[in-house]
N, C-alpha and C positions, 0 to 999 in steps of 0.2 A: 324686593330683595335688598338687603343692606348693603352698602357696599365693600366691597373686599379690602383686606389689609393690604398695605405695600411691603413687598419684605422689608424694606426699611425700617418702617414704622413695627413689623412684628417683631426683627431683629434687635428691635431698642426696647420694646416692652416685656420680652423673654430676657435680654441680659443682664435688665435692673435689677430683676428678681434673685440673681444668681449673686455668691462670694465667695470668694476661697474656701476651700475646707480647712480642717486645724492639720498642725503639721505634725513631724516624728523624724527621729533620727533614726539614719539608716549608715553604713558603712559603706565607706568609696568606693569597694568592687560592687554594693549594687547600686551605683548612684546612676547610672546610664542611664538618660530617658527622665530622671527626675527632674521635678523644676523647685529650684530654692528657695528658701523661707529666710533667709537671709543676707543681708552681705557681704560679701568677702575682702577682707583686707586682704595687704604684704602683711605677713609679719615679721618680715623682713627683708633687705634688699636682697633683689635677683637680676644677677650673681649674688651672694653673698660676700666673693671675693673677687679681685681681681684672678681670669686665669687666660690661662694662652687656647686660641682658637685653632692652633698647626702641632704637629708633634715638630719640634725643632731646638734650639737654643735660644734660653734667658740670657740675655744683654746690655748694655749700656749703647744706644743709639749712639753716642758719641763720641763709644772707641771702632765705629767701622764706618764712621760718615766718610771715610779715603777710599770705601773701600770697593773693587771690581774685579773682575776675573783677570785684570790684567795686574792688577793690585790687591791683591788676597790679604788680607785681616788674621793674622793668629791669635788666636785667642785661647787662654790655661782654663782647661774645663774639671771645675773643681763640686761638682755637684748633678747628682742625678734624681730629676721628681717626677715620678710618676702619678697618674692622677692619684687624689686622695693622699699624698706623702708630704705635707709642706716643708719645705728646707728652712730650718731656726735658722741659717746664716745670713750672712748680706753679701752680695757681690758686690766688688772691687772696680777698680779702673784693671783693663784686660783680663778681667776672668768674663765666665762663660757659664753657665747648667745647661744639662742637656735636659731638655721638658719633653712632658708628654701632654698633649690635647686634652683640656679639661683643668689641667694640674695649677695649682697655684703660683701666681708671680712671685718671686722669689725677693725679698729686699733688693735694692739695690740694683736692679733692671727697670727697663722701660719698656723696654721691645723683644719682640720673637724675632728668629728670621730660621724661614723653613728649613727643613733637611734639604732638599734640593737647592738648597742657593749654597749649599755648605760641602767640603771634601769629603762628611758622613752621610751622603745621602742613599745609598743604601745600608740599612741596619734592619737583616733580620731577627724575628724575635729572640728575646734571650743573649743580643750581642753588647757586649762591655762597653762602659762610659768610656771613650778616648780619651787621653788624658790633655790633647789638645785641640782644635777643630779650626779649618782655616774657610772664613767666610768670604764669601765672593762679590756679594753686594753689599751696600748702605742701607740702612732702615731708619724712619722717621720714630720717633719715640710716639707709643703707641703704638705701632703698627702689631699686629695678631694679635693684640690683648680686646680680650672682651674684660670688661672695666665694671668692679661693682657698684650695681644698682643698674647699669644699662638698662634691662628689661622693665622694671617697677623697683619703686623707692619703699621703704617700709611703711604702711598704714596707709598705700597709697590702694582704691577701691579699682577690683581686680575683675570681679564677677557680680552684676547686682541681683539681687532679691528678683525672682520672678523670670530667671533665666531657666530654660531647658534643658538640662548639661548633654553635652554632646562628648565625643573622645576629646577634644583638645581641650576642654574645659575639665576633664574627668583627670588628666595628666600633669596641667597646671595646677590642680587642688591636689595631687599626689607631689609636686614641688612643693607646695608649700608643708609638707607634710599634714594634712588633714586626712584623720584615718575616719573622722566620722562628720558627717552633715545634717543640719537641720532642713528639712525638705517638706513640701506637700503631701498631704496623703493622700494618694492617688483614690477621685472619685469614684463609688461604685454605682452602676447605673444597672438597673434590674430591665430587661428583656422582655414583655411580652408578644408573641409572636399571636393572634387570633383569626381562628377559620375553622369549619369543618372542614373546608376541602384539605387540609394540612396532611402531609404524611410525613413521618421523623426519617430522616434519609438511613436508609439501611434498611426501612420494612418495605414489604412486597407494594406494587403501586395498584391499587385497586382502581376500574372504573372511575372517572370523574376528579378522581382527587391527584393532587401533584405536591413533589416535595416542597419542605418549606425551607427556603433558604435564606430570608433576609435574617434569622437569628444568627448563621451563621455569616452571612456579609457585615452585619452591623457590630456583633462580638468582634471582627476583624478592625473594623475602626473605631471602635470603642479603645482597643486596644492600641492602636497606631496613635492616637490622640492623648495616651496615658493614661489611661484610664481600666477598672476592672468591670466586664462583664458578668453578670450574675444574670441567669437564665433559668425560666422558672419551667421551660417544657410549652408544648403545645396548649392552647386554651381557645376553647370550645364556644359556638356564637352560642350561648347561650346566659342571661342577667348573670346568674348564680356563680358559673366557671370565672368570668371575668370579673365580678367583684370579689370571689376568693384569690383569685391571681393577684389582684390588687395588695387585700391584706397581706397575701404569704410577702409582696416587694415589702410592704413596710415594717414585717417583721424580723427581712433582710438585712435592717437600717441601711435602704441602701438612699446618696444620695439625690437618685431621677430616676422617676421610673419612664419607661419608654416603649411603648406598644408600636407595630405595626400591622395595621389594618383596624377596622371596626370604628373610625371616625367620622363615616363619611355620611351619608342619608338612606342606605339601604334598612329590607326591614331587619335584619339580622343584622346590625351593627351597632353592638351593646357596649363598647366601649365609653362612647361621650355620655350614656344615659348616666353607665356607671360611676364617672367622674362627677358628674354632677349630683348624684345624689351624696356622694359620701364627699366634694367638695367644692370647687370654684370651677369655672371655663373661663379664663380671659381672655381667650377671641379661638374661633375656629374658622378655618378656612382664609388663603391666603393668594391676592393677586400671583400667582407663578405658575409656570410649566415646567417641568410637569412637578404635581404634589399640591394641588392647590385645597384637598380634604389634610389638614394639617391642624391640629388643634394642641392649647398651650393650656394649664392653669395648674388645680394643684388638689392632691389627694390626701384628707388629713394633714394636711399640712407640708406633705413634699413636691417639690414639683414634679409637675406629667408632663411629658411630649409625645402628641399622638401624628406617628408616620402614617402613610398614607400605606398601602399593603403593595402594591407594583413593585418591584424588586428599584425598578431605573428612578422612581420616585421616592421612596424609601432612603439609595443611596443619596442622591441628592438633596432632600430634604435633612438628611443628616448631616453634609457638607456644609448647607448655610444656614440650619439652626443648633442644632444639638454639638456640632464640633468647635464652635465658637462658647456657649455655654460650657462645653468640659472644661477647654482650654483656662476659662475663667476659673472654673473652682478649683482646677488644678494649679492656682497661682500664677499662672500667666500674664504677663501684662498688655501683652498684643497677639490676639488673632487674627489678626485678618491675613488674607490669601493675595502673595502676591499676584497681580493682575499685569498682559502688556496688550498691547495693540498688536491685531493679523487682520490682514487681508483676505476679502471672501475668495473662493475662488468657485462659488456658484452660487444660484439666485438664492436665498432663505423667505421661507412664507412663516408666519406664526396668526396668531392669534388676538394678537395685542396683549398679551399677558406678557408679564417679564418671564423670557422664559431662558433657560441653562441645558443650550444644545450639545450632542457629545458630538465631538471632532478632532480630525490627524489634525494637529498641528506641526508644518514643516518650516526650514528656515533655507532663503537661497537670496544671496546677492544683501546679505544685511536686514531682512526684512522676513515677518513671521505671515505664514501663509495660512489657510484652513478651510477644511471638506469637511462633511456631516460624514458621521460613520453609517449611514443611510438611516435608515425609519425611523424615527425617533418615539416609536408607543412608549406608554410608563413603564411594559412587564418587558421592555427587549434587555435584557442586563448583555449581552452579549453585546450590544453595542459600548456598550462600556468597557468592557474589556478590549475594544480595539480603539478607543480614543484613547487619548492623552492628555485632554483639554474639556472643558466644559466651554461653549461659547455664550456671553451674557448679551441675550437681545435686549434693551431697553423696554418699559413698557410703551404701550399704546404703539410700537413700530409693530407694526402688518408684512413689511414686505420691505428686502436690501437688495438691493443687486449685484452681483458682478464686481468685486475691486473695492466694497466698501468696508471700513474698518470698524470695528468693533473689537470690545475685550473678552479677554479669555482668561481662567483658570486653569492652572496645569494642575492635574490629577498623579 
């Protein structure tokens, strides 16, 4: 028997083959979730202006350096800005503007000093400029001015190429005003689900046969990774079903097609025959637990990844193959999942395969702890939905004990 791939090595000979997809412009309310096609500059500084960070009074630091509650500052208040209003004049030696938060520094100031340091500190909405204002403390010049360029200088690189945008990146490209982005085209990856035992959830469950759900788990993270699922319907262990399935994916232009089930060594597991006739297998079957029926290569020319059909094996072998691949044609520049160290907190046995056990990971006293959410078969998905963590055994380890550390993936 040949010997098995390490995910490693399947990991590096699946990602060569992958590149970005071509990009498109789309508008900033849908840009959520995209990942960019290019970089972003300032184009121009932010602030663009100098303005005040208090609602309070524009001043000259160095007509109230005297100045304290026992020593009050008068000061001729000869102008009122509110944000967006810029005042054309320049303050003087002992004048004042009353500002409002956001609003432009006025010529001729250096400093804010709040309403509460000042005899107008309360002013409900809609209440008159005073027409003088007696301040209580000193201020340092500077003091509540946010100063422009503080945040970024013009043409300084703000967001690069191959970012994710998330809301704070979605907010800062609505500051710089960009109504539109060039972005990746979010990959489409075609679905085949294969079995007779298959039933489409909503029909009656007959004898033998059980719903199928990994099209509908896999569309889910298909989806969560950026990407479009395109689902071609149930397909039948039979040559004929599964190489029409095949064609109708590449009639889909979709960029991966992605089967679970039918790669393994049963006699009805018509998938890999079918890959193979109509193209390449570059390795099937993979040292891991659980998934290790796993097959990679390429169908007329697209590539294939064949899932294993166990729901727990499926998801997982989509976490460390096919979610790294999307990431990539999705313009991405790093996939990988970050990892930390936990402590067991019971004996684990495996196999000597590298294997990705589901487990609570908990945190007490600074330190990350971890329980198997018990049985670990490939078709338990229900254990998955009560970890939070995948645990990564190393390979050739057989047996941990008690207290010893190993990494984990958060789910």
């Amino acid at each position: 028997m040949p010997t098995l791939l390490s995910v490693t090595k399947a990991l590096e000979k699946l990602l060569a083959t992958f590149q970005p997809v071509d990009f498109e412009q789309v508008e900033l309310t849908q840009a959520l979730g995209r990942v960019l096609a290019e970089d972003i500059h300032a184009g121009f500084d932010l602030p663009s202006f100098d303005n005040s960070t208090m609602d309070g009074f524009a001043l000259r630091a160095d007509d109230v350096k005297d100045a304290s509650h026992g020593n009050p500052v008068s000061l001729v208040v000869v102008a009122d800005i509110p944000a967006g209003h810029p005042f054309s004049g320049v303050l003087t030696q002992g004048q004042a503007a009353r500002i409002m938060t956001g609003a432009p520094l006025p010529s001729g100031a250096d400093a804010i000093i709040p309403l509460e340091d000042t005899d107008s500190s309360s002013q409900p909405a809609g209440a008159l400029m005073p027409g003088k204002v007696q301040v209580f403390r000193h201020v340092q010049a500077g003091d509540y001015v946010r100063p422009r360029g503080k945040d970024a200088r013009a043409q300084d690189l703000l967001i690069p190429l191959g970012t994710r945008l998330r809301p704070q990146e979605v907010g800062l490209l609505a500051m710089l005003g960009k109504p539109n982005l060039k972005v990746y085209r979010r990959p489409r990856l075609a679905i085949l689900p294969t079995g007779d035992e298959l039933t489409q959830v909503g029909d009656p469950l007959a004898p033998g046969k059980i719903y199928e759900s990994n099209t509908y788990a896999i569309t889910a993270q298909v989806e969560q990774a950026g990407g479009v699922a395109v689902s071609l319907g149930l397909i039948a262990d039979r040559f004929d079903a599964v190489k029409g399935a095949l064609d109708r994916a590449l009639e889909a232009e979709v960029d991966l097609i992605l089967s679970s089930a039918g790669v393994s060594v049963g006699a009805y597991d018509f998938v890999r025959v079918a890959l193979e006739e109509g193209g390449n297998l570059s390795f099937w079957r993979v040292n891991m637990r659980p998934g290790k029926p796993f097959a990679f290569g390429h169908y007329r020319g697209t590539p294939f990844i064949g899932l294993p059909g166990n729901p727990a094996s499926a998801f997982v072998g989509f976490e460390i193959f096919v979610r790294p691949a999307l990431l990539k044609m999705a313009g991405q520049t790093d996939w990988s999942r970050p990892m930390i160290p936990v402590v067991l907190l019971e004996k684990i046995e495996s196999d000597g395969r590298e294997s990705y056990l589901r487990a609570v990971v908990t945190f007490r006293d600074g330190r990350a702890y971890a329980r198997l959410t018990g049985h670990q078969d490939s078709g338990n998905l229900r254990s998955l939905i009560q970890a939070n963590a995948l645990l990564i055994i190393p390979n050739e380890v057989k047996c941990l004990p008690i207290g010893a550390e190993v990494q984990a993936w958060f789910l």
